[in-house]
N, CA, C and O atoms as a CHARMM CRD file, in Angstrom:
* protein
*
  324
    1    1 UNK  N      0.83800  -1.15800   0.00000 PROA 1      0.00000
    2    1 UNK  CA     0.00000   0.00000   0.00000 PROA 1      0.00000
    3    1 UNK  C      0.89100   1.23200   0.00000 PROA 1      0.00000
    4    1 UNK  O      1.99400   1.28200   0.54600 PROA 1      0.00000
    5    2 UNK  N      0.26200   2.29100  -0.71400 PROA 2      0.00000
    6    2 UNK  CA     1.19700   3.48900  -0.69200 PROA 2      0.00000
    7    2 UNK  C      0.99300   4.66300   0.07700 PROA 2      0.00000
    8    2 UNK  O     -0.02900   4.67200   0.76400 PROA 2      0.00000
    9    3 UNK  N      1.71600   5.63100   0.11600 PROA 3      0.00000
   10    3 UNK  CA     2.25000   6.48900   1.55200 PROA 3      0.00000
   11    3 UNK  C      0.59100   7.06100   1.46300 PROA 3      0.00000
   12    3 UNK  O      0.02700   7.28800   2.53400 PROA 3      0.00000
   13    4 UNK  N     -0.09300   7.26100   0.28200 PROA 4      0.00000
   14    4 UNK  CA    -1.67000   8.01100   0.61700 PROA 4      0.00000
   15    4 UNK  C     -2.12500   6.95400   1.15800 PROA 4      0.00000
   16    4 UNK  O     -2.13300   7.04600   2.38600 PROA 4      0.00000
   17    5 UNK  N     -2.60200   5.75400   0.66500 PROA 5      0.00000
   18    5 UNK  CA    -3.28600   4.95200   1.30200 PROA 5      0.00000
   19    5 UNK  C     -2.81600   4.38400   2.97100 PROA 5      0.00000
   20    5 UNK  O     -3.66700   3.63900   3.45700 PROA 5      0.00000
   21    6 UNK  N     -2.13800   4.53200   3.46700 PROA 6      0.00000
   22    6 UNK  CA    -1.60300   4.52800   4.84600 PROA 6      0.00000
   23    6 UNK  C     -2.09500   5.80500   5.50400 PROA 6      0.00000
   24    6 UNK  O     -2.85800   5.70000   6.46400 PROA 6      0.00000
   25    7 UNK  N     -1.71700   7.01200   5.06300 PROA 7      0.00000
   26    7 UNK  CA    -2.21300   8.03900   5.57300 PROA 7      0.00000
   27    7 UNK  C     -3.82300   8.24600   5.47900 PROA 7      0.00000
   28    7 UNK  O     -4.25500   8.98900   6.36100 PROA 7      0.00000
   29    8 UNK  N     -4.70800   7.77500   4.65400 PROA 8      0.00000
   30    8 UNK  CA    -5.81900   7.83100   4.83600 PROA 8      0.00000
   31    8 UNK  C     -6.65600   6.17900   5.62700 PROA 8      0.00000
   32    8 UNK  O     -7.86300   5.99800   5.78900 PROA 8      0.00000
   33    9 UNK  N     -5.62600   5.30900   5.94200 PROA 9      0.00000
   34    9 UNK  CA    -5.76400   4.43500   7.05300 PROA 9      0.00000
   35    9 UNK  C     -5.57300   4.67200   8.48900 PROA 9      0.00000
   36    9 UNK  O     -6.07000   4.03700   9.42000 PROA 9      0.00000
   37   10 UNK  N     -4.83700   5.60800   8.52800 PROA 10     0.00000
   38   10 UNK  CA    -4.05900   6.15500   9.65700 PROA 10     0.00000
   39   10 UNK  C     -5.21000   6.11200  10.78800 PROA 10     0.00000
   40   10 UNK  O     -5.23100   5.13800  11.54100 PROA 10     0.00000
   41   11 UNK  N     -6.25400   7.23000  10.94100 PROA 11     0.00000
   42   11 UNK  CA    -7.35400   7.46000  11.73900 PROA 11     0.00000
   43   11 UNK  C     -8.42000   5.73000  11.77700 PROA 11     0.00000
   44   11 UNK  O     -9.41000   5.66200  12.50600 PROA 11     0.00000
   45   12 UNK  N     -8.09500   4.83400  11.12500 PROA 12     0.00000
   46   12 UNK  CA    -8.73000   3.38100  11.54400 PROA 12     0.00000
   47   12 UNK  C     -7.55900   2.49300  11.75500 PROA 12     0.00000
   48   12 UNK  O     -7.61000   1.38800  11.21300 PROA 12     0.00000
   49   13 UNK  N     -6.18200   2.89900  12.68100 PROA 13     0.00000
   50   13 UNK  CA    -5.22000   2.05700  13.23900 PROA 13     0.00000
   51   13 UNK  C     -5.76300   1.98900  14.81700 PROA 13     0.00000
   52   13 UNK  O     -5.35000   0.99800  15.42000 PROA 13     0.00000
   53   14 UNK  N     -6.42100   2.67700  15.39900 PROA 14     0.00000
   54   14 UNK  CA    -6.83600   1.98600  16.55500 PROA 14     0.00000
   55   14 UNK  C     -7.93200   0.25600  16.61500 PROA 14     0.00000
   56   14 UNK  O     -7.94800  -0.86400  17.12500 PROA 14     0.00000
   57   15 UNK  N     -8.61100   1.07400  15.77200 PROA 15     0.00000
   58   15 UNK  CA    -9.73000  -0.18600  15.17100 PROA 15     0.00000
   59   15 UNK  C     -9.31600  -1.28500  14.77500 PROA 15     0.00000
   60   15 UNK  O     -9.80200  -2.39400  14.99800 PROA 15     0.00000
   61   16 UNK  N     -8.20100  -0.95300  14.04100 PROA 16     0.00000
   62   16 UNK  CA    -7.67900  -2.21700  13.41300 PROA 16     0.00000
   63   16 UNK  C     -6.56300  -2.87100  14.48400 PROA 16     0.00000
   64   16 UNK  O     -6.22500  -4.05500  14.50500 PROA 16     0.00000
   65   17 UNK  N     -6.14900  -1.96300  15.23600 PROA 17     0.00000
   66   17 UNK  CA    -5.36000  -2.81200  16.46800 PROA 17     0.00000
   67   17 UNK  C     -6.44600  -3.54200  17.46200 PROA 17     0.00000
   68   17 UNK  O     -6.16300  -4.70600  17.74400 PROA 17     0.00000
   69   18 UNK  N     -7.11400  -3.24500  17.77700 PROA 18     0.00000
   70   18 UNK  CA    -8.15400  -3.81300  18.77300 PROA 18     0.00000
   71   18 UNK  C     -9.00300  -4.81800  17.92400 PROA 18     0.00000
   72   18 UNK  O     -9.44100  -5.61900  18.74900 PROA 18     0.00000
   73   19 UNK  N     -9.42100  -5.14500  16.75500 PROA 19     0.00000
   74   19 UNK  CA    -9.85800  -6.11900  16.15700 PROA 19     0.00000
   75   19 UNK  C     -8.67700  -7.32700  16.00000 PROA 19     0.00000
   76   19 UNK  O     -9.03600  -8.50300  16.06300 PROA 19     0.00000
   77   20 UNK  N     -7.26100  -6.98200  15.79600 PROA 20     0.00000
   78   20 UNK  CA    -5.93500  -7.77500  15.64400 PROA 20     0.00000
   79   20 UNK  C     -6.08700  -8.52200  17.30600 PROA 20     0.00000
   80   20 UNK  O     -5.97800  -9.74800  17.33000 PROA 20     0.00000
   81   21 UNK  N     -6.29200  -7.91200  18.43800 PROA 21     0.00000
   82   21 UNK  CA    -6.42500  -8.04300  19.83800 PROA 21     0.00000
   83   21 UNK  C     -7.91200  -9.09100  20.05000 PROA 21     0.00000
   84   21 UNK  O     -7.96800 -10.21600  20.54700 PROA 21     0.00000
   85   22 UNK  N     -8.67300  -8.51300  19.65700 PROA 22     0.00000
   86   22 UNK  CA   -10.12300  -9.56000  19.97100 PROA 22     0.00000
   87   22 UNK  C    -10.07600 -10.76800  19.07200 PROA 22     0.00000
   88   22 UNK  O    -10.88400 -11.61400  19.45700 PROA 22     0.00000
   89   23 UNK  N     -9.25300 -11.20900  17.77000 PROA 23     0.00000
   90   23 UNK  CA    -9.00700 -11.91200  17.39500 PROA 23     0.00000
   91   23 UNK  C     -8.44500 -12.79200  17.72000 PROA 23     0.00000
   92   23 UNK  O     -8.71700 -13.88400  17.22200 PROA 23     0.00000
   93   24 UNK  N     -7.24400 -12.64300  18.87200 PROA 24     0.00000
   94   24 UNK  CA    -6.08900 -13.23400  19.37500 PROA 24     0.00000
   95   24 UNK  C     -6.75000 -14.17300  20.73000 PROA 24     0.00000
   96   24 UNK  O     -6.54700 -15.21500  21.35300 PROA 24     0.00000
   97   25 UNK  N     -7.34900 -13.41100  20.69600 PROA 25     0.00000
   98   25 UNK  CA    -8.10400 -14.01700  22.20700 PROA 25     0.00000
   99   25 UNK  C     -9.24500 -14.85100  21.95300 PROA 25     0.00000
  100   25 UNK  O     -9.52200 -15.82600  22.65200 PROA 25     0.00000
  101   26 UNK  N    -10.06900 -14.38500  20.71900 PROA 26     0.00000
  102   26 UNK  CA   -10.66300 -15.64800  20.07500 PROA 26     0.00000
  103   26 UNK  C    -10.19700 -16.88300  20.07400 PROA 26     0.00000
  104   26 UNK  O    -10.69800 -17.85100  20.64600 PROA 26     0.00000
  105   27 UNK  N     -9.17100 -16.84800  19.38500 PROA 27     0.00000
  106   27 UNK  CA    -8.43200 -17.77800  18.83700 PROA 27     0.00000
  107   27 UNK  C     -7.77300 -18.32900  20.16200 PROA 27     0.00000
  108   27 UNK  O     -7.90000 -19.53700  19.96500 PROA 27     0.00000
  109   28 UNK  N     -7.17000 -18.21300  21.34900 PROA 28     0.00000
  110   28 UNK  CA    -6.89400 -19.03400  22.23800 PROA 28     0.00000
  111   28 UNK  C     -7.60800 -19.70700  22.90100 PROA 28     0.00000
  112   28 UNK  O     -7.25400 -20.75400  23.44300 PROA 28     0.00000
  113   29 UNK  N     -9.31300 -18.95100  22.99400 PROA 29     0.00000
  114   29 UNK  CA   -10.29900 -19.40500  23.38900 PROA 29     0.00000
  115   29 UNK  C    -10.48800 -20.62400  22.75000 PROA 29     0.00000
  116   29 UNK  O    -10.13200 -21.70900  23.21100 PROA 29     0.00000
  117   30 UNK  N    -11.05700 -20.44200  21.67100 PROA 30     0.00000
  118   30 UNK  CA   -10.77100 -22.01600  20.86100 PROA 30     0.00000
  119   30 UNK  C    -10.09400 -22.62800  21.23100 PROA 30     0.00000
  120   30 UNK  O    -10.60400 -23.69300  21.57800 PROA 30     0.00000
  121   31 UNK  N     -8.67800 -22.54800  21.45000 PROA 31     0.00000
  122   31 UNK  CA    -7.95600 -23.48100  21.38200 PROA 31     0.00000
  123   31 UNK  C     -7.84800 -24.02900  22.24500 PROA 31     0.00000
  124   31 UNK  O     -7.49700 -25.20800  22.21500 PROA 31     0.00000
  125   32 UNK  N     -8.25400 -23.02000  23.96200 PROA 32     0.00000
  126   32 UNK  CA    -8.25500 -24.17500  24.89800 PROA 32     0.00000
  127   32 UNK  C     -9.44700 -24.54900  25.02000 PROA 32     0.00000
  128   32 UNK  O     -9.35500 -25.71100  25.41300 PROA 32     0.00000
  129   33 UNK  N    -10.59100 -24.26900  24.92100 PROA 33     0.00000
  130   33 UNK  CA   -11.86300 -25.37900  24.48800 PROA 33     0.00000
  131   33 UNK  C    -11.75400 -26.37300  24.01800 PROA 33     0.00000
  132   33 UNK  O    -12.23900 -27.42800  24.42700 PROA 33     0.00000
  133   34 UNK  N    -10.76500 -26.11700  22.59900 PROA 34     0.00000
  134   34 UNK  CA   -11.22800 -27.53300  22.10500 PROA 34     0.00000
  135   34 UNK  C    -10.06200 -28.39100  22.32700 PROA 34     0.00000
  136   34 UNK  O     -9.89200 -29.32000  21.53700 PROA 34     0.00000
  137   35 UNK  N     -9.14000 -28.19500  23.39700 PROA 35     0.00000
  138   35 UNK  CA    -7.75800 -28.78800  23.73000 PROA 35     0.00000
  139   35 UNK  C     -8.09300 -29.65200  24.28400 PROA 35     0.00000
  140   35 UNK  O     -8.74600 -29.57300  25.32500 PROA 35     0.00000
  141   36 UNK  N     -7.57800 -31.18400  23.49300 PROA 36     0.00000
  142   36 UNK  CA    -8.08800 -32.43800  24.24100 PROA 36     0.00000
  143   36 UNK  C     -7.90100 -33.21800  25.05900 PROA 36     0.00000
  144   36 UNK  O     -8.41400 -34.31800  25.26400 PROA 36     0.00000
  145   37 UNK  N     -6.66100 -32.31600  25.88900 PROA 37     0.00000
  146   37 UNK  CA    -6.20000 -32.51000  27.21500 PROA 37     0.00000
  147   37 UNK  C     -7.07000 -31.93100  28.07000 PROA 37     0.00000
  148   37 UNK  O     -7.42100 -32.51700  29.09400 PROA 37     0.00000
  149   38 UNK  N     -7.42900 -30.95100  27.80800 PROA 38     0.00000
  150   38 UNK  CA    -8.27800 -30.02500  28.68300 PROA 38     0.00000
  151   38 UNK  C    -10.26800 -30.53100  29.06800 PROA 38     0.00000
  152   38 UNK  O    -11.11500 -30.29500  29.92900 PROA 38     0.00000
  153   39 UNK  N    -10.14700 -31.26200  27.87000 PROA 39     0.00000
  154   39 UNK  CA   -11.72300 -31.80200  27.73200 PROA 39     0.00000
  155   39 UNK  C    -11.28600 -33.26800  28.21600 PROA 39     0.00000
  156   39 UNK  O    -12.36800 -33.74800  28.55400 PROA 39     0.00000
  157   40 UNK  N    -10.01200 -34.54700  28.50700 PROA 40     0.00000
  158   40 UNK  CA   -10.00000 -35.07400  29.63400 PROA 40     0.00000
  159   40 UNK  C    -10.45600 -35.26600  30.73100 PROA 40     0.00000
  160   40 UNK  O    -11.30100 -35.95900  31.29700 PROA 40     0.00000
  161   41 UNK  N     -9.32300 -34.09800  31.03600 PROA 41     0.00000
  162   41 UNK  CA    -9.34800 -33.40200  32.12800 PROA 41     0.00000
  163   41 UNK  C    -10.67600 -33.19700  32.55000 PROA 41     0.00000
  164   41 UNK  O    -10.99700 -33.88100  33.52300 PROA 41     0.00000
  165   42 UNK  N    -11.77600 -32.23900  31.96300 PROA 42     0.00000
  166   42 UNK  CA   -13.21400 -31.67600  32.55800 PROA 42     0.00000
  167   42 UNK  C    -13.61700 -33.90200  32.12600 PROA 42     0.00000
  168   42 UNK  O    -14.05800 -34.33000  33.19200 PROA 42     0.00000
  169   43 UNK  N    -13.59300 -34.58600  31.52400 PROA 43     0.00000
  170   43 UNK  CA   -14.34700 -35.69500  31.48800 PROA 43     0.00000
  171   43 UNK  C    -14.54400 -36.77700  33.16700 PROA 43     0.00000
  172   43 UNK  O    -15.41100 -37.25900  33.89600 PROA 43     0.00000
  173   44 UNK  N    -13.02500 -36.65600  33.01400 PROA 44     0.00000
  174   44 UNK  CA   -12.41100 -36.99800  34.42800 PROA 44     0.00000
  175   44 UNK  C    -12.96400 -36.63200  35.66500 PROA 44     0.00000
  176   44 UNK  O    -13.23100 -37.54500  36.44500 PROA 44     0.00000
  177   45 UNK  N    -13.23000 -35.25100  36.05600 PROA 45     0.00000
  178   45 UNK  CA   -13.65600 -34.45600  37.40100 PROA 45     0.00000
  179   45 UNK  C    -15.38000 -34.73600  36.65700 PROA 45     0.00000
  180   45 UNK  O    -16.35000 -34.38300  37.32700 PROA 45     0.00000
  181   46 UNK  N    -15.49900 -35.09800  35.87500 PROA 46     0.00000
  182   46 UNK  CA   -17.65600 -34.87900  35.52700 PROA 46     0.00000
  183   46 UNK  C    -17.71600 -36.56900  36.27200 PROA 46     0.00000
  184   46 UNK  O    -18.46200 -36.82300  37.21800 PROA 46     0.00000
  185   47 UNK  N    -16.85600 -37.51900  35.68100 PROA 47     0.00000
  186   47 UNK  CA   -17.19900 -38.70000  36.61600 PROA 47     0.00000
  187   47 UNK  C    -17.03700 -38.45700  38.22900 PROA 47     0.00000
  188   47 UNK  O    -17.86000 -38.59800  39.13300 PROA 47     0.00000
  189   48 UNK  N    -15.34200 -37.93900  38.25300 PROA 48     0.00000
  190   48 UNK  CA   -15.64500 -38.10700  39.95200 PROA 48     0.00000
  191   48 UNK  C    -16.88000 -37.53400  40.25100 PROA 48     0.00000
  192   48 UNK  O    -17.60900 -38.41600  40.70600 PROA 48     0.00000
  193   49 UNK  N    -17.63900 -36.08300  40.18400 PROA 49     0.00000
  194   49 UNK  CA   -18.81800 -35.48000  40.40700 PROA 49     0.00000
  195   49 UNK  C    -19.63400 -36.64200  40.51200 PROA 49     0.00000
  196   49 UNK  O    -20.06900 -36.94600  41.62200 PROA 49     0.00000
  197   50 UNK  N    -19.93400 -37.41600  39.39500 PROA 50     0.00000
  198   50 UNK  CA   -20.84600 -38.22100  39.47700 PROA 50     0.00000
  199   50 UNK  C    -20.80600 -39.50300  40.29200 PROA 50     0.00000
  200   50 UNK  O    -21.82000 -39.90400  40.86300 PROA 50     0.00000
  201   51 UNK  N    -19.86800 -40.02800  40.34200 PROA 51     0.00000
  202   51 UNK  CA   -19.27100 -41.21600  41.04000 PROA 51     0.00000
  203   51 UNK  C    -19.56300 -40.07700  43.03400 PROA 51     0.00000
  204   51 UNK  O    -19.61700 -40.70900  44.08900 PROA 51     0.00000
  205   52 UNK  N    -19.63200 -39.20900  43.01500 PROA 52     0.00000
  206   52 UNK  CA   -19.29700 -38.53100  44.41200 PROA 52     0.00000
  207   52 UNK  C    -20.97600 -38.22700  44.78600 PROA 52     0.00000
  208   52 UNK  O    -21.23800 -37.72900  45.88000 PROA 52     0.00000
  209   53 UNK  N    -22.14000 -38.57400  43.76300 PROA 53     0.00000
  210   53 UNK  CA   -23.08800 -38.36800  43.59800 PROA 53     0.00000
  211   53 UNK  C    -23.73400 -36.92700  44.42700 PROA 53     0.00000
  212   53 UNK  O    -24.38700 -36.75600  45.45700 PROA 53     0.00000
  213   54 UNK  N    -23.04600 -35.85700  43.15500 PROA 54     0.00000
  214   54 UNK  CA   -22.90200 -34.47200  42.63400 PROA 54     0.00000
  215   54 UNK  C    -24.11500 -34.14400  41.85100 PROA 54     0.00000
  216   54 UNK  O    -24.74100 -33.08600  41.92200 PROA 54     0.00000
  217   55 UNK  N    -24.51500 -35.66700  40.72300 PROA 55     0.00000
  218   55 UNK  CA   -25.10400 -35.17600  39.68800 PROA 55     0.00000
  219   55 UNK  C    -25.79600 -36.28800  39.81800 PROA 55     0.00000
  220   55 UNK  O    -25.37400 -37.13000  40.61100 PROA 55     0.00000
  221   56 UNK  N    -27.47000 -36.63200  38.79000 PROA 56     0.00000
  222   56 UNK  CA   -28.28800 -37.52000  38.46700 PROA 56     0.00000
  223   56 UNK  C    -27.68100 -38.24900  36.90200 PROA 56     0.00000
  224   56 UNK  O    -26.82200 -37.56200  36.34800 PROA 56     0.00000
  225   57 UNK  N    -27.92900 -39.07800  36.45300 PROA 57     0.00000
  226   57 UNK  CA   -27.48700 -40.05000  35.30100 PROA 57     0.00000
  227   57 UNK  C    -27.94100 -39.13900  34.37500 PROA 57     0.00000
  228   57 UNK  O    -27.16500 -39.03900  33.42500 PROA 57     0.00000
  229   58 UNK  N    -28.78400 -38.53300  34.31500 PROA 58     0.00000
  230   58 UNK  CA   -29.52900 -37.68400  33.32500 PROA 58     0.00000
  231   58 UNK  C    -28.47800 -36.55500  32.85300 PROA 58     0.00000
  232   58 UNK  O    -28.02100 -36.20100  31.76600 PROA 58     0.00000
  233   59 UNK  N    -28.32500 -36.17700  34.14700 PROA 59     0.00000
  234   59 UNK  CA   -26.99000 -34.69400  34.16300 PROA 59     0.00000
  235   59 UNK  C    -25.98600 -35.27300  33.34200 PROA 59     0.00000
  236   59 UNK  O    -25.71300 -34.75000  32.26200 PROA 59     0.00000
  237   60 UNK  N    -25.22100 -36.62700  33.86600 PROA 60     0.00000
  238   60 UNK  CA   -24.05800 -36.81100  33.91400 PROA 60     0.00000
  239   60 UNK  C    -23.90000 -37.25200  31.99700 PROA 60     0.00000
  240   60 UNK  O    -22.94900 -37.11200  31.22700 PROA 60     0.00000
  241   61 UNK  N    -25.20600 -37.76900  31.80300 PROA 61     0.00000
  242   61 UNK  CA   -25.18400 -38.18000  30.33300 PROA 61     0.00000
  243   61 UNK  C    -25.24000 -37.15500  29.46600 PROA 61     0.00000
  244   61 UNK  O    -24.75500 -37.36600  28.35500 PROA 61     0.00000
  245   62 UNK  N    -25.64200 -36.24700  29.65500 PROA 62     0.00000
  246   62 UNK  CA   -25.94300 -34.52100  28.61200 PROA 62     0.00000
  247   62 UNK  C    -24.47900 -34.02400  29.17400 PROA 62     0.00000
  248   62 UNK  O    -23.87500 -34.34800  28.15200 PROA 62     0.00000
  249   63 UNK  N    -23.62400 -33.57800  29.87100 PROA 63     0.00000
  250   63 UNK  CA   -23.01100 -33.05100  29.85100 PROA 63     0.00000
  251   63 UNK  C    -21.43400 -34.15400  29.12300 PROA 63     0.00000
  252   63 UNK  O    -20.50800 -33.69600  28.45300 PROA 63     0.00000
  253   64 UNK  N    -21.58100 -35.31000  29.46700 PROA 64     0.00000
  254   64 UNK  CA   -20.73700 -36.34500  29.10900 PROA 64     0.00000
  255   64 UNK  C    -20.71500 -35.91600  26.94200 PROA 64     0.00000
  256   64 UNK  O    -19.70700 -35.89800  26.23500 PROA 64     0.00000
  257   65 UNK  N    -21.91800 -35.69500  26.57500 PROA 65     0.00000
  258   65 UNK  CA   -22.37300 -36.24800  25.41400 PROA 65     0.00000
  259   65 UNK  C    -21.46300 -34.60400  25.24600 PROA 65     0.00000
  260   65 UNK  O    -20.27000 -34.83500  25.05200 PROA 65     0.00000
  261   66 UNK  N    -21.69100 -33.49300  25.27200 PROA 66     0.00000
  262   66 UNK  CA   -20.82000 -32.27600  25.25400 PROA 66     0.00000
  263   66 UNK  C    -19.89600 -32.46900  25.63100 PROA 66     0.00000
  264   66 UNK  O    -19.43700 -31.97800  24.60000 PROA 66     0.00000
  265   67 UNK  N    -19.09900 -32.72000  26.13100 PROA 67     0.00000
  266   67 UNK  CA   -17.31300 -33.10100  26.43100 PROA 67     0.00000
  267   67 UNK  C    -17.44100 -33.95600  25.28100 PROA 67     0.00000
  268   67 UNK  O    -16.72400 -33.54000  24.37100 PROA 67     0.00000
  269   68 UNK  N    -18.08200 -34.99200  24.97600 PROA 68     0.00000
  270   68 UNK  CA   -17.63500 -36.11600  24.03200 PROA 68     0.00000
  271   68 UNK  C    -17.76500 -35.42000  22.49700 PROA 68     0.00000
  272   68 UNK  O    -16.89400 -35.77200  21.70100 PROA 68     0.00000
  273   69 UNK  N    -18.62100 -34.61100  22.09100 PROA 69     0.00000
  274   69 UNK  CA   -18.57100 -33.71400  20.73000 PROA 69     0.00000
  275   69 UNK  C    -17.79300 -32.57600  20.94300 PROA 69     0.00000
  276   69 UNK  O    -18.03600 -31.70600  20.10700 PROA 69     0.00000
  277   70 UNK  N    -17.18200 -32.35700  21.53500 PROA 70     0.00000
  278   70 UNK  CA   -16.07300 -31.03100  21.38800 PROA 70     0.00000
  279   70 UNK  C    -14.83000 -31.81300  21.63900 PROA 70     0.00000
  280   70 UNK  O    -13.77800 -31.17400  21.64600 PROA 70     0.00000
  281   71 UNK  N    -14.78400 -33.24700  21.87100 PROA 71     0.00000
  282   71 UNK  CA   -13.32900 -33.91100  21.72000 PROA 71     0.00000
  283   71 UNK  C    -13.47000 -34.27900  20.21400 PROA 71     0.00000
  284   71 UNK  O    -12.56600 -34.05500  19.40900 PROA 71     0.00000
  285   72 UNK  N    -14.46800 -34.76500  19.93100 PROA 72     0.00000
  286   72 UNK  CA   -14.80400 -35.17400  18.27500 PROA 72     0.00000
  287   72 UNK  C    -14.94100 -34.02400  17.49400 PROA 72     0.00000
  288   72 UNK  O    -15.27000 -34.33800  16.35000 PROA 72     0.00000
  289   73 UNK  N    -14.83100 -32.90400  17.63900 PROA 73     0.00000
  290   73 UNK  CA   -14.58000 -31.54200  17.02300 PROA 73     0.00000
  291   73 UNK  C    -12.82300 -31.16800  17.05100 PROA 73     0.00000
  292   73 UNK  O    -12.23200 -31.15400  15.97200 PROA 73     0.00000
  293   74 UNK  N    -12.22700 -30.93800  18.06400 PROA 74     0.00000
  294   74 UNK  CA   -11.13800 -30.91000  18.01800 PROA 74     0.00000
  295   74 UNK  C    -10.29500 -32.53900  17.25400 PROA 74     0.00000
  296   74 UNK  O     -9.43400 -32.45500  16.37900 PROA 74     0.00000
  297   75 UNK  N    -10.80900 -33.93100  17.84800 PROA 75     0.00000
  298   75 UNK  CA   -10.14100 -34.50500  16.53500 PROA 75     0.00000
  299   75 UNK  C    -10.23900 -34.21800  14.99600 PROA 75     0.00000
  300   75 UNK  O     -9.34800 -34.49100  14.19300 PROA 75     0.00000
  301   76 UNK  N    -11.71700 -33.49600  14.62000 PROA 76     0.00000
  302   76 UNK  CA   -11.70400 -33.11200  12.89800 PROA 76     0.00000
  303   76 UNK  C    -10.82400 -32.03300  12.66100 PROA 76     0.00000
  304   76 UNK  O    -10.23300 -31.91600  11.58800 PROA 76     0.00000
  305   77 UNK  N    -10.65500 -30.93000  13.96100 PROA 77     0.00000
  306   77 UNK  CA   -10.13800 -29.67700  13.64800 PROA 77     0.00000
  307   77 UNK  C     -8.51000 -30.39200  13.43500 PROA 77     0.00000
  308   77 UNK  O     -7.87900 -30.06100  12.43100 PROA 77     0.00000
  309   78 UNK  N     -8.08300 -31.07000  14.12100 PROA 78     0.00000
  310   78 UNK  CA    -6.78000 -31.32500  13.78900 PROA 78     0.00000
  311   78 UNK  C     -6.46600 -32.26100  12.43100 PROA 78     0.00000
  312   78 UNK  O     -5.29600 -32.24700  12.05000 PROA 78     0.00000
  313   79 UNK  N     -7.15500 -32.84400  11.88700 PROA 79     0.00000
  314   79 UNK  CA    -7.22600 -33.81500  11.23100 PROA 79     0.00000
  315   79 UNK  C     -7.25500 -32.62200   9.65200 PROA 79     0.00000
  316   79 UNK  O     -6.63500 -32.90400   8.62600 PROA 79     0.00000
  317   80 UNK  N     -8.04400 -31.42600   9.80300 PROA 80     0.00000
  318   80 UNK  CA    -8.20500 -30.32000   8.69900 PROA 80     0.00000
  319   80 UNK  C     -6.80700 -29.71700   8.46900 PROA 80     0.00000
  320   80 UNK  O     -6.43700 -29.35400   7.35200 PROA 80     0.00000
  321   81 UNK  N     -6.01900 -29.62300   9.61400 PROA 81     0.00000
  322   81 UNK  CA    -4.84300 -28.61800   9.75300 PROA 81     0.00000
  323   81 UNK  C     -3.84000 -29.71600   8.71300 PROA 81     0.00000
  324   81 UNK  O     -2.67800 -29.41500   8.44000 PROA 81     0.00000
């Protein structure tokens, strides 16, 4: 881009820094969501809960079935890369 077009970008470099910023943090968000150490991990402490009878079979099966499709999301997401 040339020295006009920078200078008439100039007044949308805050915008564009803070969209570069909410992006970044998107993107880690994802990543530890769908980190499949991390969804273990929450699988692991949802049994003890349940095994510690925390939760009803009902609970433990809806939230099990969500840990279990966001591990099967992160295996496609890696499988795309």
């Amino acid at each position: 881009m040339g020295l006009i077009g920078e200078l008439l970008l100039l007044p949308a470099a805050p915008a564009r820094g803070s969209l570069w910023v909410l992006r970044q943090v998107v993107d880690e968000a994802e990543r530890q969501y769908y980190d499949p150490a991390t969804i273990q991990g929450e699988l692991g402490r949802l049994a003890e809960q349940f095994e510690a009878g925390e939760m009803d079979e009902d609970e433990f099966d809806r939230r099990e079935d969500e840990l279990l499709d966001r591990l099967e999301i992160s295996q496609n997401r890696e499988q795309g890369q």
